[in-house]
N, C-alpha and C positions, 0 to 999 in steps of 0.2 A: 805352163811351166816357165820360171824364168830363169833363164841361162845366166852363170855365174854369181848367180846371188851369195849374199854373203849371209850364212846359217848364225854365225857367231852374235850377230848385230839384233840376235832374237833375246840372247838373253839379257837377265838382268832388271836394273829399275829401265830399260829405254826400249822393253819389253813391246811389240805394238799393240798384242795381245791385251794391256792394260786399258787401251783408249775403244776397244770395241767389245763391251761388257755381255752383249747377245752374242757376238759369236763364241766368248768366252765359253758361255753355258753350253750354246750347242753344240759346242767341241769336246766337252765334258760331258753330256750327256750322250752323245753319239760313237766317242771311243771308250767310254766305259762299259755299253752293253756290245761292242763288234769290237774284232781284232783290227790291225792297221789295214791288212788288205780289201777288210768284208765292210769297213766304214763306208759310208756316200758322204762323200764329197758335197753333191749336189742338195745331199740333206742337208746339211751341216749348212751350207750356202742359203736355201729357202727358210729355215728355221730363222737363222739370224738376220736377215735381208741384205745381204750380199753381193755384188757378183763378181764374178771368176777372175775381169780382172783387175779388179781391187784387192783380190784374195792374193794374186799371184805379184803384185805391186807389193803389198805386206809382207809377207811370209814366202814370195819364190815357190811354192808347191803346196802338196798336200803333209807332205815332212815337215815342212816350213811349219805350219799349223800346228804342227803333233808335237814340234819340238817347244813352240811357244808356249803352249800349251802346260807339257810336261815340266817347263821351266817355270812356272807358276805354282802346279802341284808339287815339286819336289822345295820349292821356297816354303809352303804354306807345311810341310811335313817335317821338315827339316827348326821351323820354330816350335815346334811339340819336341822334339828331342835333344839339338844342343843347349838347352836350360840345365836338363839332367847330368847330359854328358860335361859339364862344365861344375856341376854337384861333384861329381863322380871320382873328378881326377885325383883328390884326396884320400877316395875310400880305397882297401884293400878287398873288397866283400864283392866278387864278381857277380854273384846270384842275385845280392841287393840292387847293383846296378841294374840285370838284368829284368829284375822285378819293376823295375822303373820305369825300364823304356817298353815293358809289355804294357804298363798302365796309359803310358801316352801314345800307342800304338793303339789301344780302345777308344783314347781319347777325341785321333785322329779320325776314326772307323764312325765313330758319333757323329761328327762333327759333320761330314758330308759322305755317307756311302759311296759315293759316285768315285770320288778319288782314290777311297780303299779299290772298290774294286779296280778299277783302272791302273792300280798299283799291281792286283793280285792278275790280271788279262796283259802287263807288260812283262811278267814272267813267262807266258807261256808263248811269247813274240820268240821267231828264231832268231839266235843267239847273234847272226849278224845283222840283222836289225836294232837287237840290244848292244851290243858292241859300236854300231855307227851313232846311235844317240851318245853314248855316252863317252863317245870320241871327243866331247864338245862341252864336258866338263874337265872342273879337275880335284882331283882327292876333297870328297866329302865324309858325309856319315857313314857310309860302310868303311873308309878307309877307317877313321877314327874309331867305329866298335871293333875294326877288326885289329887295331893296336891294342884294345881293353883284354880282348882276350889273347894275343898274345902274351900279356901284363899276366892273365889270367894262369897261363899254361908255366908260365916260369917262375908264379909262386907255389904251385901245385893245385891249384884248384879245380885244372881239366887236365887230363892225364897227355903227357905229349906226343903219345903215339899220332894224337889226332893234330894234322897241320891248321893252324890256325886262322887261314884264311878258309878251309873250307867248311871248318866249325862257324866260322861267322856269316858262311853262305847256307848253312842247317836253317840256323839260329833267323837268319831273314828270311828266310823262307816258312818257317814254322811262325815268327808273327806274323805274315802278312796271311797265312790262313787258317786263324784262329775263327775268323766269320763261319766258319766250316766244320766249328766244331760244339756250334752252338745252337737251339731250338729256335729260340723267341728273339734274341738280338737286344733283349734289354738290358741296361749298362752293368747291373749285378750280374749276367749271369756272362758275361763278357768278362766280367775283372777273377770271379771263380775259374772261370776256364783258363784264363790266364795265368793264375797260378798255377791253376794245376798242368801248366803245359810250361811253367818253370822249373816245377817239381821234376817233371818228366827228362828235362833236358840235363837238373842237375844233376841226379841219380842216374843218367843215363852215361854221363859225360866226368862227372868230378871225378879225380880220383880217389882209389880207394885203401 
């Protein structure tokens, strides 16, 4: 571990993560099937060829890594959906929106599994774990879907009993496990389940 490293200097294009493309994979492959604490380290180090302190010269820890790391997967996720979100800002039709970003939400899921899940095994990190990564951004995509549906609740399209920041933490949680509601994983039967788990949310939620 390196004492006082600076976390911040992780992110971004000056990313170090960029210049070491095997450890990349390994880190992506080794926190998508383990949670932060059940990960090796030492896997992660031998896969990519590595050693510790190179690792700890780079990235200051095993944090260090996760956050490089997750700063790369939330760049490459976040280009699937502010395309839409910047569509969107126009339309009044929150469902449409929402149809959208379940579609690039499949899109992403395709694209490399390993991230989806990684996405869907950082939910179930305790809550100050996810609180301390994300001390180290600032207001992205959840903030801005969670202004959509705000937008949403005060032209009446979701009923305002329900607060809007917790509808927008349904709403991400219900796309990131949609993998879960599906047999085969082939991209029709992904885009089907997607609706029908728009359908769900909007007769669940618009009001009446």
């Amino acid at each position: 571990m390196r004492k006082n490293f600076d976390y911040h200097a992780l992110l971004g294009e000056k990313n170090p993560l960029l210049q070491f493309p095997k450890l990349k994979e390994a880190a992506i492959d080794e926190f998508s099937r383990k949670s932060f604490a059940e990960a090796s380290l030492n896997e992660i180090l031998k896969t990519a060829g590595m050693s510790k302190g190179s690792l700890y010269h780079h990235f200051g820890d095993k944090f260090g890594l996760y956050l490089a790391m997750l700063d790369l997967i939330v760049e490459k996720k976040l280009s699937y959906f502010y395309p839409l979100l910047q569509d969107g800002l126009d339309t009044s039709d929150f469902f449409d929106l929402l149809q959208k970003t379940m579609k690039a939400t499949m899109d992403f899921m395709v694209a490399d599994p390993r991230m989806h899940h990684l996405s869907n095994r950082l939910l179930e990190e305790s809550v100050e774990f996810r609180n301390r990564l994300l001390s180290f951004y600032t207001p992205d995509y959840f903030q801005t879907f969670a202004a959509y549906v705000r937008q949403a609740v005060e032209s009446g399209q979701i009923d305002s009993r329900y607060p809007p920041e917790f509808v927008a933490q349904v709403v991400e949680i219900m796309l990131s496990s949609v993998h879960k509601l599906v047999r085969t994983g082939e991209p029709e039967e992904l885009l089907e389940t997607a609706a029908q788990v728009v359908d769900f949310i909007k007769y669940g939620i618009s009001r009446r």
